[in-house]
C-alpha positions as CSV (number, residue, x, y, z in Angstrom):
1,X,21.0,53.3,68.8
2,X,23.1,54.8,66.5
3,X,25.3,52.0,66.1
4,X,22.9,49.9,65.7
5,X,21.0,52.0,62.4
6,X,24.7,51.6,60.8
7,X,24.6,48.0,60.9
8,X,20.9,48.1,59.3
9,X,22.2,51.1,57.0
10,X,25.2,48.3,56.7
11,X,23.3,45.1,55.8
12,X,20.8,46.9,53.3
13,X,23.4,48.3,51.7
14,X,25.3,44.8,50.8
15,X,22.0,43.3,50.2
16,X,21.1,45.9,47.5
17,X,24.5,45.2,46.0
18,X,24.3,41.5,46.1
19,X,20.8,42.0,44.7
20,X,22.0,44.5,42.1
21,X,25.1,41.7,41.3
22,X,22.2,39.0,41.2
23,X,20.2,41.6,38.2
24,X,22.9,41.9,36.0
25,X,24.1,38.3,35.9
26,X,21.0,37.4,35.6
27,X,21.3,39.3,31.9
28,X,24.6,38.1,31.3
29,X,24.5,35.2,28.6
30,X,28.2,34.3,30.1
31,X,26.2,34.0,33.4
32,X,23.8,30.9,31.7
33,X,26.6,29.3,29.9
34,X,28.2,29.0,33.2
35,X,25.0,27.8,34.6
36,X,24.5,25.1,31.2
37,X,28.3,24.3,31.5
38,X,28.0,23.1,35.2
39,X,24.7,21.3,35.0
40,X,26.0,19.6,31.8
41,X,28.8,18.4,33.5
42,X,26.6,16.7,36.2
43,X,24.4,15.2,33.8
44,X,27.0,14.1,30.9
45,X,28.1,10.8,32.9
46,X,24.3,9.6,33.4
47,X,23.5,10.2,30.1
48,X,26.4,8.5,28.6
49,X,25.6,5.9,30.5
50,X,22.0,5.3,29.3
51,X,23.2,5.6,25.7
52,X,25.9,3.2,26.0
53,X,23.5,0.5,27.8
54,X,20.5,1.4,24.9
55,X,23.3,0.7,22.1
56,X,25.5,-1.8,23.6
57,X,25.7,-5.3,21.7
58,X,23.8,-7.1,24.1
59,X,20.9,-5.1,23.7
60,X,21.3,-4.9,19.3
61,X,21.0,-8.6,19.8
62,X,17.8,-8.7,21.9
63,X,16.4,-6.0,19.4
64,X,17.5,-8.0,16.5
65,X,16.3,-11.2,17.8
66,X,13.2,-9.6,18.4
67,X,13.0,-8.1,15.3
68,X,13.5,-11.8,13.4
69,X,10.7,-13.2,15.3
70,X,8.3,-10.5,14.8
71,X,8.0,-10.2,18.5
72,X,7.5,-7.2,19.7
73,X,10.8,-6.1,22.1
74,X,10.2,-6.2,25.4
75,X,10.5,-2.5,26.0
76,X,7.4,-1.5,23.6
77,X,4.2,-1.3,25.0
78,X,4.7,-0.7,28.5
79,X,4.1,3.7,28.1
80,X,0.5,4.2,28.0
81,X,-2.4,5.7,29.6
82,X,-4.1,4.3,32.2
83,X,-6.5,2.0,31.6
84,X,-5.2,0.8,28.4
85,X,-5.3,-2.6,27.6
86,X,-1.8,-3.6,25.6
């Protein structure tokens, strides 16, 4: 019994500290760069990505082609509400 009240006494005792760890990071601004930091550098290649294939030449000359016709580009239109005629 006695043993088993340390192990409790134990296991709330690291989980006070781990929530006590958890509190002050969560106050650190070093703490959400870190956080920013990672997530940026899971999101940076797929949002190279995207900007390259917006702005690569093939697309400037469907835009532009576009453009000289006075169609609209193939993109436009298709964001709207439901129910929308376009």
């Amino acid at each position: 019994m006695a043993a088993t009240a340390a192990l409790i006494g134990i296991a709330l005792a690291i989980a006070a500290g781990a929530g006590l760890g958890a509190y002050r990071a969560a106050q650190s601004p070093a703490f959400y760069a870190a956080i920013v930091a990672l997530l940026w550098d899971k999101l940076k290649p797929a949002l190279v990505e995207a900007i390259l294939k917006d702005y690569s030449p093939e697309r400037a000359k469907e835009v532009a082609d576009a453009v000289r016709q006075a169609q609209d580009p193939e993109w436009r239109g298709k964001h709207g509400h439901a129910g929308e005629n376009h």
